[in-house]
C-alpha positions, 0 to 999 in steps of 0.5 A, a space after each residue: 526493543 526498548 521499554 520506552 518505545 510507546 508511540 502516539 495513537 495514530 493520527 486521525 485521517 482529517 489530520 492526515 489526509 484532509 489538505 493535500 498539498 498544492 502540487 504534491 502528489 498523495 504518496 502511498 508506501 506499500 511495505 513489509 519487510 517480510 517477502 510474499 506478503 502480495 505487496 506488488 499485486 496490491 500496489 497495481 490493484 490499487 493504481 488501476 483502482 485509482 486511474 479508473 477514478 481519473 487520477 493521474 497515477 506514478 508508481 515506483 519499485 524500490 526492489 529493482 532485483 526482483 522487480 516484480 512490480 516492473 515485470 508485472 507492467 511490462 506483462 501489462 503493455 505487452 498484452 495491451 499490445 499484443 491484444 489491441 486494447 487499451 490498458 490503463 498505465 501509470 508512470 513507472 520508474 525503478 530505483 537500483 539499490 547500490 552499495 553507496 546510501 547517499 547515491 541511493 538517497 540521489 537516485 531515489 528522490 530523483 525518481 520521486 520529484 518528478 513523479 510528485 509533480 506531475 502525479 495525483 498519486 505516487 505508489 512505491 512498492 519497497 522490498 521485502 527486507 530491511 534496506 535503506 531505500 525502504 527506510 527512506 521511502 517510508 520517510 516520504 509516506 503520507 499513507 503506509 499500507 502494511 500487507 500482512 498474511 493473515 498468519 501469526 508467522 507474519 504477525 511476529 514483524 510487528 509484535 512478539 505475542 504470548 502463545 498461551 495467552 495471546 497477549 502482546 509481549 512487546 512490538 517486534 522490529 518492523 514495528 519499531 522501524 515504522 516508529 523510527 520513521 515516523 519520528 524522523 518525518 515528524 523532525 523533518 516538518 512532515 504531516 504525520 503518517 497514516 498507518 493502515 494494515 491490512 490482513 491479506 490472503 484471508 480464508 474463507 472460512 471462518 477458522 480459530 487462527 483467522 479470530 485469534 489474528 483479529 484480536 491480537 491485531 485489534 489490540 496492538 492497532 491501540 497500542 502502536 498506532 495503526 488501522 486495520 483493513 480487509 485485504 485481499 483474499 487468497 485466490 488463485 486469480 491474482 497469479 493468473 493475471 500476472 501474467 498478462 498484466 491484469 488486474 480483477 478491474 480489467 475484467 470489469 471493463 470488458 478485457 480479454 482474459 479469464 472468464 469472469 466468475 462470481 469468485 472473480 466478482 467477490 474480489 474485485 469487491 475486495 479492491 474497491 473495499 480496500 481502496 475505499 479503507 484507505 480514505 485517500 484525498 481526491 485528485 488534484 483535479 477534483 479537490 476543492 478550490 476552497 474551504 477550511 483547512 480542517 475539512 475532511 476531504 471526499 475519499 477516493 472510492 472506486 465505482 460500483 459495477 
């Protein structure tokens, strides 16, 4: 990477997020170029996070080959069916990567125009590799939400780190396609984008690993320009739910499924606290008629219980 890559100190939330738009929907890209990193379980916890609130929620999945975010919506209506109960659906598309990027470019904002008119919120869940589809959808981000396995396996996407020292050496490449993106969108006229990682898969306990990841993250948020948020732990819940199409919401209201333990209720408090991290406007329906343009919206919170 080149020495001249030093980008701003990310935006405050009240420059990026405090107006939406009028008929536009709030577009949240999960994304990481690295796969496994839980990007598809935390794009439908956060989706069901948000229609529990009463936003109206559409989500996309750019990763059609594996679709792993498609199959876990079709496990939901199944269930929902085969149950008798009513689940909480956004409206879902999926885009085919080909061979053509323009065709691409046509069939992805074909996806997302309708989406963002009718929507509160757009979820686009991107693969786990580098691919024009995931660079485009980054252009559209009002919120980037980075998954990031609490290992510095995963950390070397964003920077290259000193072994003996811990220093920062230099940010690595998905960093850098962020910066690019960034910096397309700002050329493009677009608010500016708020970056937010979040360290997933975190142990319970308290090991040497868990506290070095924390400063070396702390110090490349400085320097890169993101926020860092708690993410989901590593549980074995999340794979059991997939299977059915839940989420740890679900079992809050009452649905079928596995016994709800006091585990369970730990990480359902991991979804609110996450949703919460990511200050995202109010819904349309609830944002304020009226009111200076530099007023901090209310942040979406789930409800407690």
């Amino acid at each position: 990477m080149s020495d001249h890559f030093q980008p701003a100190a990310n935006p405050s939330v009240v420059q990026t997020q405090a107006v939406r738009a009028p008929g536009r929907a709030h577009v949240l890209v999960i994304g990481n170029e690295k796969g496994g990193s839980g990007k598809s379980t935390t794009a439908l916890h956060i989706a069901v996070a948000l229609m529990g609130e009463g936003a109206r929620v559409a989500t996309l999945d750019l990763d059609a080959r594996q679709g792993t975010l498609s199959r876990y919506l079709e496990n939901r209506a199944a269930y929902a069916k085969r149950k008798a109960v009513e689940l909480t659906m956004p409206t879902h598309a999926t885009v085919p990567a080909s061979t053509d990027e323009a065709d691409e470019t046509v069939r992805f904002e074909a996806a997302l125009e309708p989406a963002m008119a009718s929507a509160d919120f757009v979820i686009v869940d991107t693969p786990g590799s580098d691919t024009h589809l995931s660079r485009l959808a980054h252009t559209w981000a009002d919120t980037l939400l980075t998954p990031l396995n609490d290992s510095f396996i995963d950390l070397d996407l964003l920077a290259r780190v000193d072994p003996d020292t811990l220093k920062i050496v230099r940010p690595s490449i998905y960093a850098e396609a962020v910066w690019k993106q960034r910096q397309l969108r700002a050329i493009q006229g677009g608010r500016p984008v708020d970056w937010v990682v979040m360290r997933n898969r975190l142990a319970s306990l308290a090991a040497r690993n868990k506290r070095d990841m924390g400063s070396v993250l702390e110090a490349l948020a400085k320097r890169i320009g993101f926020r860092i948020a708690a993410g989901l732990s590593e549980r074995v819940v999340y794979k059991e739910l997939f299977l059915n199409g839940l989420t740890l919401l679900d079992l809050k209201r009452g649905k079928t499924g596995p016994s709800l333990t006091l585990s369970h209720v730990a990480a359902r408090q991991e979804v609110r606290d996450l949703v919460a991290a990511l200050t995202l406007p109010p819904p349309a329906s609830r944002a304020p008629s009226a009111g200076p343009a530099t007023a901090a919206a209310t942040p979406v919170r789930p409800a407690a219980g």
